[in-house]
C-alpha positions in Angstrom: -35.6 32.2 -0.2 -38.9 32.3 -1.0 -40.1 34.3 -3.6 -43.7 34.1 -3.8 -44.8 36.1 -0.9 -42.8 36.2 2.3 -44.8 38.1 4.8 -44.7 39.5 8.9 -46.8 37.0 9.3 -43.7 34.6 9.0 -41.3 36.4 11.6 -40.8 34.0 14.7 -41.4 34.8 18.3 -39.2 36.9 19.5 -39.7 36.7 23.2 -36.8 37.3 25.1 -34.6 39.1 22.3 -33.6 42.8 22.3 -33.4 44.5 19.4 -32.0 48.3 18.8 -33.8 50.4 15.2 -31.9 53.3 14.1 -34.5 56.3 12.8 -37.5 54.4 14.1 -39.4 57.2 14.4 -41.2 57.2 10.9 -40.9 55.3 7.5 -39.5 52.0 6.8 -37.6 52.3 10.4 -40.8 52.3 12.3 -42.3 49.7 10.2 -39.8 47.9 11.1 -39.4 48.6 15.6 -43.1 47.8 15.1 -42.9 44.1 13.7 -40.4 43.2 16.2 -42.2 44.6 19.0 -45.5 42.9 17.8 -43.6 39.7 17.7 -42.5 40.0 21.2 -39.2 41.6 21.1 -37.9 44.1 23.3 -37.0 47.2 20.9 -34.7 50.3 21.6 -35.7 52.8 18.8 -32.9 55.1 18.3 -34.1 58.6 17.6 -32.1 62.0 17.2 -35.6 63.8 18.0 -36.7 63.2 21.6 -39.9 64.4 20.9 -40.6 62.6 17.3 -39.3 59.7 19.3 -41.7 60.1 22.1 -44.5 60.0 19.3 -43.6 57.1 17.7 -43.3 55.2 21.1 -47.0 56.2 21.6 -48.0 55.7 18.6 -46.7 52.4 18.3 -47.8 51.3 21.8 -50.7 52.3 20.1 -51.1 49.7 17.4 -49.2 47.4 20.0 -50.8 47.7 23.5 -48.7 44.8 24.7 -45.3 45.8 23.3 -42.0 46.2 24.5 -40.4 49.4 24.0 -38.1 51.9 24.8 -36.5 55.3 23.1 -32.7 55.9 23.1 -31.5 59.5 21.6 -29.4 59.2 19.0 -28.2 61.4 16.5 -25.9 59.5 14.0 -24.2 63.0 12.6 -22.8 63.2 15.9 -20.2 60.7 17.4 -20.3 61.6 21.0 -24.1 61.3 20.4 -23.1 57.4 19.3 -21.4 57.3 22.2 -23.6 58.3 24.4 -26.1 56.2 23.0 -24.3 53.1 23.2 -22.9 53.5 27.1 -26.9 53.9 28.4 -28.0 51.0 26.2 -28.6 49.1 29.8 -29.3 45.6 28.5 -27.0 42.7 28.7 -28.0 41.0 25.6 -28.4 42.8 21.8 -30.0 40.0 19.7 -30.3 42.5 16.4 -28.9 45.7 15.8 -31.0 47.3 12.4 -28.5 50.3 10.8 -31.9 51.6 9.2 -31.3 55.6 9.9 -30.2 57.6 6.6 -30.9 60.8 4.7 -30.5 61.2 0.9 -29.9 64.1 -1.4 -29.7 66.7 0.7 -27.3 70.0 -0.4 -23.9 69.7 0.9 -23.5 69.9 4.7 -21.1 68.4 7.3 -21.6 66.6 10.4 -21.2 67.8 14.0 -17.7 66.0 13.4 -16.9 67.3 10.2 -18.0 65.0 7.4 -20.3 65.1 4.2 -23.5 64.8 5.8 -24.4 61.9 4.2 -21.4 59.8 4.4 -21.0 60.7 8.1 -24.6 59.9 8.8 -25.2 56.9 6.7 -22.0 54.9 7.0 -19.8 56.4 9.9 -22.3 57.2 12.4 -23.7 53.0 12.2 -19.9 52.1 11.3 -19.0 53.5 15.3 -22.1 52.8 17.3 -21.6 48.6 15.8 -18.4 48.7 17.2 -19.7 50.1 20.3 -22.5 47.6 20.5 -20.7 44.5 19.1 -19.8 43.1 22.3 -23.3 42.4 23.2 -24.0 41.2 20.3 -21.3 38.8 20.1 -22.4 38.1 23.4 -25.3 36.9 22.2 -25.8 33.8 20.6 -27.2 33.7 16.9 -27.5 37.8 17.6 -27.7 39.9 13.5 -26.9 43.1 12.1 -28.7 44.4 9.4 -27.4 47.4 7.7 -30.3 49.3 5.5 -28.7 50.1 1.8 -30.8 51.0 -1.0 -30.8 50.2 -5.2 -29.4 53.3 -5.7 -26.1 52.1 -4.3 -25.6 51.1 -8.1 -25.1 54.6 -9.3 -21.4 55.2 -8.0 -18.6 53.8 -6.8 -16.8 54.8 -3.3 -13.8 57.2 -4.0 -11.2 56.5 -1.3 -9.3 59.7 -2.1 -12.5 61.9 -1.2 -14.6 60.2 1.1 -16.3 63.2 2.5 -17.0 64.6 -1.1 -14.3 67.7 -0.6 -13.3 68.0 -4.1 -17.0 68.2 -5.6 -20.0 67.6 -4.6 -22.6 66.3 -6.2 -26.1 65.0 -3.7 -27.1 61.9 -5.8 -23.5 60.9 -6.4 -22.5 61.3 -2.3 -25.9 59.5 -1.8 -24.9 56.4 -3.8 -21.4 56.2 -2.4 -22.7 56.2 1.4 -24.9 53.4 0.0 -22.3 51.7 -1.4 -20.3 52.0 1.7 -23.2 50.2 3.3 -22.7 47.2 1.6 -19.2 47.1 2.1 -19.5 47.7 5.6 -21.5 44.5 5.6 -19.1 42.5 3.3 -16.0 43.8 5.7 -17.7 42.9 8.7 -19.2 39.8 7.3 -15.2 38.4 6.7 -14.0 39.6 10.0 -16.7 38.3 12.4 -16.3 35.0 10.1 -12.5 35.3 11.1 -13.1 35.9 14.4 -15.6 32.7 15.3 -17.8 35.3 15.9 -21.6 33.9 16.0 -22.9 36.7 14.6 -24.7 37.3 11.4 -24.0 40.4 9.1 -26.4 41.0 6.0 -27.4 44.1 4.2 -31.0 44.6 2.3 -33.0 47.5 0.8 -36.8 48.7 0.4 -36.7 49.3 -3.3 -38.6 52.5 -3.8 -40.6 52.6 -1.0 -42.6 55.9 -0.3 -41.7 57.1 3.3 -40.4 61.0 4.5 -37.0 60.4 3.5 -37.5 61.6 -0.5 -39.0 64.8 0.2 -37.0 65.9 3.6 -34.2 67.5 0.7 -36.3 69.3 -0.8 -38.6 70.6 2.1 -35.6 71.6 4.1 -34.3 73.8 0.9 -37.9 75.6 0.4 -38.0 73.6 -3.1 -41.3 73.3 -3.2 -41.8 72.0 -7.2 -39.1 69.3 -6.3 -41.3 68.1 -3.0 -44.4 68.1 -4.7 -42.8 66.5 -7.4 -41.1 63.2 -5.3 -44.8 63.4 -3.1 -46.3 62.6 -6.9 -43.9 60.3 -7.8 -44.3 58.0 -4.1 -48.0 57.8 -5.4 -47.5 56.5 -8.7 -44.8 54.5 -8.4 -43.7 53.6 -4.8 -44.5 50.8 -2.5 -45.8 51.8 0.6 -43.3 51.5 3.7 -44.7 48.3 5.4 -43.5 46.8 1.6 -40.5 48.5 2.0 -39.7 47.2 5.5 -40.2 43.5 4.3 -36.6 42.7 3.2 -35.2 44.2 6.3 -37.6 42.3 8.6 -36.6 39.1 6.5 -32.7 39.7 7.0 -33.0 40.3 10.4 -35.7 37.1 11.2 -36.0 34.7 9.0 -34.1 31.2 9.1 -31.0 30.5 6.9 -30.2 34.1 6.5 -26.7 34.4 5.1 -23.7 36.2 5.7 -22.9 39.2 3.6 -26.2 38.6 1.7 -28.3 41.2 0.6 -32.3 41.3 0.4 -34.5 43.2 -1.5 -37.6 43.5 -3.3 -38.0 40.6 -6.3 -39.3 42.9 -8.4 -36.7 44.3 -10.6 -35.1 45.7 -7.0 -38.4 47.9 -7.2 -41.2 46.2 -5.6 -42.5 42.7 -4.4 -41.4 40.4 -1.5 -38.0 39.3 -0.4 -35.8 38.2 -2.3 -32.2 37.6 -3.1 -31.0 41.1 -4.3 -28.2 42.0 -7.5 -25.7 44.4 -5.9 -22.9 45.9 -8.0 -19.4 44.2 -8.1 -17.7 46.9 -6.0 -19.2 45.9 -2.9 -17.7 42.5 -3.5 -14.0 43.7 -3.5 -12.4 42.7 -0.4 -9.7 45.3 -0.7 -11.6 48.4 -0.8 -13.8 47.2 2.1 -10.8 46.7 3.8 -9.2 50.1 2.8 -12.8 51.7 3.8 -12.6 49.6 7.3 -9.3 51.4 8.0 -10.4 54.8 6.9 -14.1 54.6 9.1 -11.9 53.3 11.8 -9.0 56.5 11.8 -12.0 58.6 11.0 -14.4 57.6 13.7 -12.3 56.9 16.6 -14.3 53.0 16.8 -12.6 49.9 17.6 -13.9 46.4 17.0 -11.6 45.3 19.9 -14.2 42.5 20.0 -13.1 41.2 16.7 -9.2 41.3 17.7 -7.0 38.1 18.8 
C-alpha cells in the first residue's frame, strides 16, 4: 500500500457500480457516498432520518450536479427496519456495501429489538442487512464489503457471556467491544466467503480520530454540556477533519489489490495520515470467537447467509 499520500484523486471510475453507505447523512459516511458518487457510482445512502437524508441528497447533488443518488431509510437499531431496507433495495447488482453507520458512548439503552444500543446498532444491525444483501453482492463480480471499525476497538475484548452488556455497563467499554465485533465480523466473513468461492472481498478500516458528529451526539443527547464542549475542543486540536477520516475507507472499498480480512487506517500512529496497513489487536484474529460471535449474531438477529451454504 502506499504510504506516502493515497488520495480520491486515485479512486477509479466507477461507472456502472452500485454502491449502498450506511449513515451517509453527515461525517465520515457522507464523505464517503460523496466520492463514490463523484466517481460515477450509483450510491444508495442509508439513513434512519428521512429528512437528514433528504438534506444530504441535496446537499451532495449540490457539490455533485452530475451524481447518482438515491436515499433508502434505514434505521440499524431496528431489524425489521434492515429488512425493509434490504427487500426495496431495487437494483440487481451491489458492487460495495460500506457498514459505516455507528454511535459511540452513549448511556445505556436498548434497541427497538432489545439489545445494548451500541452492540445492536454497530455490529447486529450491518451483521443482518449483509446477509440480506449478500446475494447481490455475490452476484456481482469483484463486488466488496467494507465494515467501518475504529482504533478504539483495542480497548476491550468481546465478552461472549454478555454480549448486550446486561451484567454492567460501562459506554467506553460496550463501545470497544462493538468495535471489536466489527473486525471479527470481517475476519468471519472473510473465511466463509473464501470457503464458499465466493468472489467477494471483505475488509475492515477506520478514520483514526477524525472530527465528525459522532463524538459529541452522547453528550448532547444527555444535556452534558461541559463534556460536548469539551470533545468540540478536542476535534479542533487534535482531530483530522472527516474527508481525512473517510480516506482509509474509500481506499478499502476502491483501490486495487485490496486484501481479504485486511484492515486500513491512518499511517500515523492509527491517528492521522493516509492509508495504510492498520495494527489491530490479536482478538480479532481468533477464528473461534468470530465463529462463536457468527453463531450468536446469527440466533440473535434472525439473518442467514444462505448464500454462503453448500
Amino acid at each position: 500500500m502506499n504510504r506516502t499520500g493515497w488520495s480520491v484523486q486515485e479512486i477509479p471510475d466507477l461507472g456502472g457500480r452500485t454502491a449502498v453507505v450506511t449513515g451517509a447523512n453527515s461525517g465520515l459516511g457522507y464523505v464517503t457516498a460523496r466520492e463514490l458518487a463523484r466517481r460515477g457510482a450509483r450510491v444508495v445512502l442509508g439513513c434512519r432520518s428521512r429528512a437528514r437524508g433528504r438534506a444530504a441528497v441535496e446537499r451532495l447533488t449540490g457539490e455533485v450536479p452530475k451524481a447518482d443518488v438515491e436515499l433508502g431509510e434505514l434505521d440499524l437499531g431496528d431489524l425489521a427496519s434492515v429488512r425493509r431496507f434490504a427487500s426495496e433495495f431495487a437494483h440487481d447488482r451491489l458492487d460495495l456495501l460500506v457498514n459505516n453507520a455507528g454511535v459511540m458512548a452513549p448511556p445505556y439503552g436498548t434497541t427497538a429489538d432489545g439489545f445494548e444500543t451500541q452492540f445492536g446498532v454497530n455490529h447486529l444491525g450491518h451483521f443482518a442487512l449483509t446477509a440480506l444483501l449478500l446475494p447481490r453482492l455475490t452476484a456481482t463480480p469483484g463486488a466488496r464489503v467494507v465494515t467501518v471499525s475504529s482504533m478504539m476497538h483495542v480497548l476491550a475484548n468481546i465478552d461472549l457471556h454478555d454480549l448486550n452488556s446486561e451484567r454492567h455497563y460501562r459506554r467506553w467499554t460496550a463501545y470497544a467491544r462493538s468495535k471489536t465485533a466489527n473486525i471479527l465480523f470481517t475476519h468471519e466473513l472473510a473465511r466463509r466467503l473464501a470457503a464458499a468461492g465466493a468472489d467477494v472481498v471483505a475488509a475492515a478500516a477506520h478514520p483514526g480520530y477524525a472530527a465528525t458528529n459522532l463524538q459529541t451526539a452522547g453528550p448532547r443527547a444527555e444535556g452534558r454540556r461541559t463534556a460536548e464542549r469539551l470533545m468540540e475542543l478536542a476535534n479542533r486540536a487534535l482531530a483530522q477533519p472527516a474527508e481525512a477520516g473517510a480516506l482509509p475507507t474509500l481506499y478499502a472499498a476502491t483501490a486495487h489489490g485490496v486484501r481479504p480480512d485486511s484492515f486500513t487506517g491512518p499511517s500515523l500512529a492509527m491517528w492521522r495520515g493516509t492509508p495504510a496497513p492498520s495494527w489491530r489487536a490479536p482478538w480479532t484474529l481468533n477464528d473461534t470467537a468470530g465463529e462463536r460471535l457468527w453463531t450468536a449474531s446469527e440466533e440473535l438477529t434472525g439473518a442467514a447467509y444462505d448464500a454462503l451454504k453448500a
